[in-house]
N, C-alpha and C positions, 0 to 999 in steps of 0.2 A: 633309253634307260628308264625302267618303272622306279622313283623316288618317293620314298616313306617317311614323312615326318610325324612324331609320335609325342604330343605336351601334353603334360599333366593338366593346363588350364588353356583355355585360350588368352592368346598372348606371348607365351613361351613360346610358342613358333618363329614370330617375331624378333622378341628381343634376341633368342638364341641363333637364327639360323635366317634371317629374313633373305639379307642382301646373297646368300649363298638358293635357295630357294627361286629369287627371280633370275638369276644366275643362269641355274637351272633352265627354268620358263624359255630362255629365249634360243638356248641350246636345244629347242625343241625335245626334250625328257618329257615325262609324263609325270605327274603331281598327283600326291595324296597325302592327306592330313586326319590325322587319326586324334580324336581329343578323349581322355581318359573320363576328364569330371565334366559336371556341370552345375546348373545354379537351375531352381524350381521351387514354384510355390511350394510345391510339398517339404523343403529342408525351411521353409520360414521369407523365403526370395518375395519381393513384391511382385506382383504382376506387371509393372511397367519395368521390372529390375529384368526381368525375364524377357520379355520382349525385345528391350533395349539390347540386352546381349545375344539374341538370334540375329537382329539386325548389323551387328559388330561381325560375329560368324560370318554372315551371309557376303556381307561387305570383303570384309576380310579374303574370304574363300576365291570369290570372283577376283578380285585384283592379282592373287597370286596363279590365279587359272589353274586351282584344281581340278582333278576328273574328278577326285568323287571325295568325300569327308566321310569319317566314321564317326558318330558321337556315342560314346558308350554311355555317358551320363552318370556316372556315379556321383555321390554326393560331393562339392568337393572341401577342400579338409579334413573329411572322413575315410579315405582311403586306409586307414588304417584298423580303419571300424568295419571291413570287409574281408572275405576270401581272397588271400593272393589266387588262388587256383581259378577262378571266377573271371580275374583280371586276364592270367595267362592266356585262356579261354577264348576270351576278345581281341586280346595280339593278335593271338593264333587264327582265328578266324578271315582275320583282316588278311595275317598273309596267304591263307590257302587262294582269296580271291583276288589279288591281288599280282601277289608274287612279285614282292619289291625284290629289288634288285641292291639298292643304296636306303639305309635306314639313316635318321638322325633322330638321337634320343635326348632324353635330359643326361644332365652329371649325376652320377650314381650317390655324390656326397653330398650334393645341393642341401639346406637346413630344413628343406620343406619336406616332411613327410611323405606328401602326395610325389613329389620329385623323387625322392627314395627307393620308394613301393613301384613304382612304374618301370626305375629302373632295374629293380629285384625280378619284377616278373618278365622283365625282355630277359635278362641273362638266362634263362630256361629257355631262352626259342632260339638258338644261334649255334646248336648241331647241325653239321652242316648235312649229313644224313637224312635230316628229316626235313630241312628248308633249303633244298641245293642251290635255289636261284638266288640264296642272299649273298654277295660277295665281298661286300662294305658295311660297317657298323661304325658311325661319328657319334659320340657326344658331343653335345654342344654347353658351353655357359651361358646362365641366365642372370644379368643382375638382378641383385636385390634376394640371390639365394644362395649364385656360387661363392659368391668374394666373401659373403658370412659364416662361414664354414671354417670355427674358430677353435672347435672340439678335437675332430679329426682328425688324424696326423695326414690321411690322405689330401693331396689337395690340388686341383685342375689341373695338369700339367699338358697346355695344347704339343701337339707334333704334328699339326694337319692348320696349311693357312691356305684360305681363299683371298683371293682379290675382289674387293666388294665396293672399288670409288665409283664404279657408275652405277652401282644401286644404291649408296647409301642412304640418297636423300628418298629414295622409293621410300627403301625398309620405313625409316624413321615418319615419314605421312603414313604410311600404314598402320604404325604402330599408334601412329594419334586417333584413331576410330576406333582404342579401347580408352575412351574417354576418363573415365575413373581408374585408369589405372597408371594414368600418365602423371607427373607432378613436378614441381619445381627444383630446380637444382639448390640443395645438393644431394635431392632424394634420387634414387639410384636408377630409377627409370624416368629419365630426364634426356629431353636432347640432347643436353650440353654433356650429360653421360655416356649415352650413345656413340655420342662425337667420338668424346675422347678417347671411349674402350674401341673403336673401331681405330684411331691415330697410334694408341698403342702397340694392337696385335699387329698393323701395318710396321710400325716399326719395326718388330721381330723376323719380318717376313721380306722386306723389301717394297712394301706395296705403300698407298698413301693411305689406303683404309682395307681391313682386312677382319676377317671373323675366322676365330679359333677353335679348333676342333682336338679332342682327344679320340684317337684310333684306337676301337675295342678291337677289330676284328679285322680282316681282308682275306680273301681267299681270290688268287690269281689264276 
């Protein structure tokens, strides 16, 4: 199975879909990470700030044994400062070379912008006409964007559970090599967060640790 996972930032891979990801990996599927935004001197980024986070990438990418990453690079937080059309563009691209099979995207309701707009511009690529090999479409939840989602009336509802206890402790060291983005409890991308959102959707599920998916799509 060719596997597409699609974050707005690097990192959302992780917190959203890690342990389902090397899941994946050892089921021998084929891996691909497609990242919307990114960080550059040219939006104001340091030079070491940049660096530091190709190095996160790189690291990142290898442990989960991508074949291939896409970086579209847009700015990020400014997704909205840009062409949906543009965006769509770069999906689309990705899947003519590709031709995933299983997508995992962000929550269309997440609070972040950039999570939003990403998810606006997949809902345009998922005629089955025009992408026959896509058969599955997951959302995934990100802390620190899905559970804020306080405006909305729409709001996460999983109906897709993985079993994820023998990767959990993977996910979460992987998730600690975006070092700035990690932080203490009871900030939301926390181990002890982690833990617990994963001890939750297990409960739901039957599992001891589990990660939560909302099903956009399936074609059998």
């Amino acid at each position: 199975m060719k596997i597409l996972i699609i974050s707005p930032h690097p990192d959302d891979e992780t917190l959203g879909c890690g342990g389902t990801l090397f899941r994946h990996r050892i089921e021998d599927d084929e891996l691909y990470w497609a990242i919307a935004t990114g960080i550059s001197e040219k939006y104001g980024w340091s030079e070491e700030d940049v660096k530091k986070r190709d190095v996160e990438i790189k690291s990142v990418a290898e442990r989960y044994g991508f074949k291939d990453v896409f970086k579209f690079d847009y700015p990020t937080t400014k997704l909205n400062t840009l062409s949906i059309s543009d965006l769509i563009k770069k999906i689309v691209d990705v899947y003519r070379k590709i031709e995933p099979e299983i997508i995992y995207m962000p929550f269309a309701y997440d609070t972040h912008t950039d999570h939003q707009l990403v998810a606006k511009a997949m809902n345009s690529t998922f005629k089955w006409f025009r992408y026959p090999y896509i058969t599955k479409v997951l959302m995934y939840e990100t802390p620190s964007e899905t559970e804020f989602n306080f405006i909305e009336k729409r709001m996460f509802c999983p109906n897709v559970f993985i079993d994820i206890e023998a990767f959990l402790d993977e996910k979460i060291e992987t998730m600690k090599i975006y070092q700035s983005e990690m932080g203490e409890f009871p900030f939301p991308r926390s181990e002890k967060i982690m833990r617990a959102l994963a001890t939750l959707r297990g409960s739901q599920s039957g599992f001891k640790a589990a990660e939560a998916f909302e099903m956009v799509y399936e074609r059998r």
